[in-house]
C-alpha positions in Angstrom: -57.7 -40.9 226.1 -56.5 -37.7 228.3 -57.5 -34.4 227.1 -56.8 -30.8 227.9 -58.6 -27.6 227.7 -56.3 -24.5 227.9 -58.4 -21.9 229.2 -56.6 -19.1 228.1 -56.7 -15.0 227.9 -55.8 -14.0 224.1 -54.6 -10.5 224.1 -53.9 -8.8 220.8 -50.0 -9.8 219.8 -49.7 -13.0 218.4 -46.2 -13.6 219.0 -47.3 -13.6 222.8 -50.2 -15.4 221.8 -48.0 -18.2 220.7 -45.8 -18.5 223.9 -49.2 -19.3 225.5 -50.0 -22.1 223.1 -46.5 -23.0 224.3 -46.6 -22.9 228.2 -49.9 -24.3 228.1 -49.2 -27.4 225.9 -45.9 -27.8 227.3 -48.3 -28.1 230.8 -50.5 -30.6 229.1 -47.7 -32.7 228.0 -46.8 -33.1 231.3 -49.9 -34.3 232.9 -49.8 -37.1 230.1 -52.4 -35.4 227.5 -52.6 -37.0 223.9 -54.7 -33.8 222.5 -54.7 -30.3 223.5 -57.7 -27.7 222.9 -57.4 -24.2 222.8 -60.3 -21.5 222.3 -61.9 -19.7 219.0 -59.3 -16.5 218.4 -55.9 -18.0 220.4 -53.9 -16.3 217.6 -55.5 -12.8 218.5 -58.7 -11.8 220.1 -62.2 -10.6 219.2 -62.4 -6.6 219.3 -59.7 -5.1 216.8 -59.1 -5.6 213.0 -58.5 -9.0 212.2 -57.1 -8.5 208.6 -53.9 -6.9 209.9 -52.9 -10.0 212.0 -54.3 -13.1 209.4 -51.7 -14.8 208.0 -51.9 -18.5 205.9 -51.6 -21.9 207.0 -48.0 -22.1 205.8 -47.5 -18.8 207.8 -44.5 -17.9 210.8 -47.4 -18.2 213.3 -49.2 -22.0 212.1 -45.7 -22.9 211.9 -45.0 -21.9 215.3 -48.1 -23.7 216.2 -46.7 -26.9 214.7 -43.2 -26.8 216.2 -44.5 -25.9 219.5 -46.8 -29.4 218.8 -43.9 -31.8 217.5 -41.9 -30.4 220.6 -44.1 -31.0 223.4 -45.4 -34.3 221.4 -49.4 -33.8 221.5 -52.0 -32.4 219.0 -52.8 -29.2 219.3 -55.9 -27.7 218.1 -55.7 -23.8 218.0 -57.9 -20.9 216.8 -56.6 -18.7 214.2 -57.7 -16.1 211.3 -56.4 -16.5 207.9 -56.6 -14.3 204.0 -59.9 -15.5 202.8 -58.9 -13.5 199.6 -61.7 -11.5 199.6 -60.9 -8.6 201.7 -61.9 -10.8 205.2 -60.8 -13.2 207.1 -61.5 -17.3 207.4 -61.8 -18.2 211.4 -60.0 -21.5 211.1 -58.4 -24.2 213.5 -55.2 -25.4 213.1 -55.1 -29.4 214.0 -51.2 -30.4 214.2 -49.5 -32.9 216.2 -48.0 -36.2 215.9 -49.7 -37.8 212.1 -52.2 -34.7 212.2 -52.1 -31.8 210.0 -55.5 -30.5 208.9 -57.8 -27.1 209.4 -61.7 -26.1 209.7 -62.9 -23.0 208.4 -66.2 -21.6 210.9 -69.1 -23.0 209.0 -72.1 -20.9 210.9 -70.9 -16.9 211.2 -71.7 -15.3 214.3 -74.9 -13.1 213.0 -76.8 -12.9 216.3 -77.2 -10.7 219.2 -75.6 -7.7 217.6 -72.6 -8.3 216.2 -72.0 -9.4 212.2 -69.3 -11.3 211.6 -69.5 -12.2 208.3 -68.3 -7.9 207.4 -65.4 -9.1 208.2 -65.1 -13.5 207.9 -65.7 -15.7 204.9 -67.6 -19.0 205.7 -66.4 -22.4 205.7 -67.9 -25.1 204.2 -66.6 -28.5 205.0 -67.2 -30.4 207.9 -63.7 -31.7 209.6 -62.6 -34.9 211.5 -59.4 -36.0 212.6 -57.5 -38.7 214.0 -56.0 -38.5 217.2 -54.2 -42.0 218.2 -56.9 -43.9 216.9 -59.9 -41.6 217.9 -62.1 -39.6 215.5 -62.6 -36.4 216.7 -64.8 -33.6 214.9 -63.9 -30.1 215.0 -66.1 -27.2 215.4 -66.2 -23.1 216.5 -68.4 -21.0 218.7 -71.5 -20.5 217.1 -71.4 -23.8 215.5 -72.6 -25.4 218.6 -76.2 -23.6 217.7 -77.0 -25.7 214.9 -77.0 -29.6 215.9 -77.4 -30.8 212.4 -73.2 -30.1 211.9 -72.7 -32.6 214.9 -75.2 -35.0 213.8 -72.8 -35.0 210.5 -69.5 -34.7 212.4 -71.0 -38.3 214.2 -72.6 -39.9 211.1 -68.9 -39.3 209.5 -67.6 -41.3 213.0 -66.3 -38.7 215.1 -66.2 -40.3 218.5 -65.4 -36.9 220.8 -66.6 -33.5 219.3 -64.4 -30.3 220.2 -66.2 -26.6 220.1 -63.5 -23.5 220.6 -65.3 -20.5 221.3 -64.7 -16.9 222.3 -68.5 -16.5 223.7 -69.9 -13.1 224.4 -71.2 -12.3 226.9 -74.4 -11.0 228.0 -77.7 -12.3 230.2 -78.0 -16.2 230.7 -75.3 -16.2 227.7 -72.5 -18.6 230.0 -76.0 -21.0 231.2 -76.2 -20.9 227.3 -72.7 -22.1 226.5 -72.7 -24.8 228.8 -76.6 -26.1 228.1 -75.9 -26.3 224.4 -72.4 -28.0 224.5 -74.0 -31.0 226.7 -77.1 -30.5 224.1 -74.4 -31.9 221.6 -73.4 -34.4 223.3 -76.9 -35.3 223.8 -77.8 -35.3 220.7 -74.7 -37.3 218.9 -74.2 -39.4 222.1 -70.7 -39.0 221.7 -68.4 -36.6 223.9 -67.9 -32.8 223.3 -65.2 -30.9 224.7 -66.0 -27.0 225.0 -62.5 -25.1 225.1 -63.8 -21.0 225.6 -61.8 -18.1 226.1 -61.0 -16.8 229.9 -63.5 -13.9 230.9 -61.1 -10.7 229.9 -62.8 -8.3 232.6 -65.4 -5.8 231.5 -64.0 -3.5 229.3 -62.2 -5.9 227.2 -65.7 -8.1 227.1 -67.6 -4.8 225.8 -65.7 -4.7 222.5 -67.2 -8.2 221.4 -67.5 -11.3 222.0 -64.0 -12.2 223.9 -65.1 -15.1 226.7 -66.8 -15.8 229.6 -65.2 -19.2 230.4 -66.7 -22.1 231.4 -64.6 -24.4 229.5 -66.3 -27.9 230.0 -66.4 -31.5 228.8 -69.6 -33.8 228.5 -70.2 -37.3 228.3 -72.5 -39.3 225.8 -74.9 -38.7 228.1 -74.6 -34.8 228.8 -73.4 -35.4 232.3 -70.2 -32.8 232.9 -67.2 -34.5 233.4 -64.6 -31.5 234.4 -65.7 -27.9 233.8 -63.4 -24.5 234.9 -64.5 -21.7 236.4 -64.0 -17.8 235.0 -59.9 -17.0 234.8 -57.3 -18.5 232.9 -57.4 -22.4 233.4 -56.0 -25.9 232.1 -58.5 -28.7 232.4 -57.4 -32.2 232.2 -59.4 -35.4 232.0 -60.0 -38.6 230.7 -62.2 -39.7 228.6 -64.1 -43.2 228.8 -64.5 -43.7 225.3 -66.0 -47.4 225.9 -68.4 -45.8 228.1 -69.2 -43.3 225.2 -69.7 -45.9 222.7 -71.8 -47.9 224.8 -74.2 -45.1 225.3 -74.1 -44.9 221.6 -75.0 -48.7 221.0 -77.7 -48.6 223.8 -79.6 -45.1 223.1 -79.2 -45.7 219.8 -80.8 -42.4 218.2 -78.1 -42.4 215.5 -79.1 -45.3 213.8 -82.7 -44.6 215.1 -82.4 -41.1 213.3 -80.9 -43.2 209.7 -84.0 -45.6 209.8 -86.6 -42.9 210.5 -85.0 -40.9 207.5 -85.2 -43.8 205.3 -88.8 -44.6 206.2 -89.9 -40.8 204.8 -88.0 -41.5 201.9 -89.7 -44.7 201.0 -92.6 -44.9 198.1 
């Protein structure tokens, strides 16, 4: 299976937002990509008010999302903010492409190092796993990738390849951070996770919130980094040995390990 991770700079004006989905989709249609991955916040980015620009999943910019996905012929999986009908926001993906049309709401809110976003986003609540020509891919956001019991679900309900979209802030050892606990994940499921973040906006953009620091990266079964990208704007492409993946999954075996442990504290 080829993947692609657009690397991408979200600014604030969705409609331009959406041409990027565009270019960048119509790029990894052309280097033969099945699924393409794009950060946490592609509709508009961290840093202003989010209510203004959130719009629902039957809304002009999902749709565009969509037609931008049936023309180019790939999945697309996109980061956008939705009415959560409570005065805030949902942090959603959109998943659309050929036989996919589905969306995850952000399950873990972003409560940490200073910033609160549950003032202004509702949580999510139900794990979500597609199918992408025959491969079961779990989808997940940001801070998500702190809590390994969400991936441990996401591969007990057979996802195969695990995707995190993130806008990461930035900060001291935050980008070793990003990139330790995204193979972590992998690690821990033995399955693959591809880490799609947010291109590094410069300083003054980066001070408002948490808006990217890059390092978009995908690792094997076994936590080894298959392709990574650097700071700036960035499409990543690479294939994915998915009998490799299961094979690690069959020989390491913590999974089923993890099952028959569980049922052995359970027992009388």
């Amino acid at each position: 299976m080829r993947i692609a991770l657009a690397q991408i700079r979200s600014g604030t004006d969705p409609a331009a937002n959406l041409d990027l989905v565009e270019t960048f989709s119509r790029r990894a249609a052309d280097a033969g990509a099945a699924l393409v991955l794009f950060p946490e916040a592609t509709m508009c980015r961290f840093g202003v008010p989010l209510a203004p620009v959130a719009e629902p999943l039957d809304g002009r910019w999902a749709d565009g999302v969509r037609a931008v996905a049936q023309r180019c012929g790939v999945t697309v999986v996109a980061g956008m903010f939705r009415p959560s009908g409570d005065g805030r926001v949902t942090n959603t993906l959109i998943a659309t492409g050929p036989g996919v049309d589905a969306h995850y709401d952000k399950i873990h809110l972003y409560d940490a190092f200073g910033f609160t976003e549950s003032k202004t986003v509702a949580p999510g609540s139900e794990p979500t796993v597609i199918d992408v020509a025959g491969v079961k891919v779990g989808l997940t956001l940001c801070y998500d990738v702190r809590f390994p019991e969400l991936y441990l679900d996401l591969a007990d309900r057979g996802a195969q390849l695990i995707t995190v979209h993130a806008s990461w802030g930035t900060g001291p050892g935050k980008l070793d951070q990003w990139t330790l606990l995204a193979r972590a994940r992998a690690i821990d499921t033995t399955g693959i996770v591809a880490a799609v973040d947010q291109a590094y906006p410069g300083d003054e953009i980066a001070a408002l919130g948490p808006t990217g620091v890059g390092g978009s990266l995908v690792a094997s079964a076994t936590g080894e980094v298959i392709a990574a990208a650097g700071a700036e704007e960035e499409l990543v492409v690479t294939d994915l040995d998915l009998a490799a993946a299961a094979k690690a999954r069959e020989t390491i075996a913590v999974l089923g390990n993890r099952t028959q442990f569980a049922k052995a504290q359970s027992s009388p």
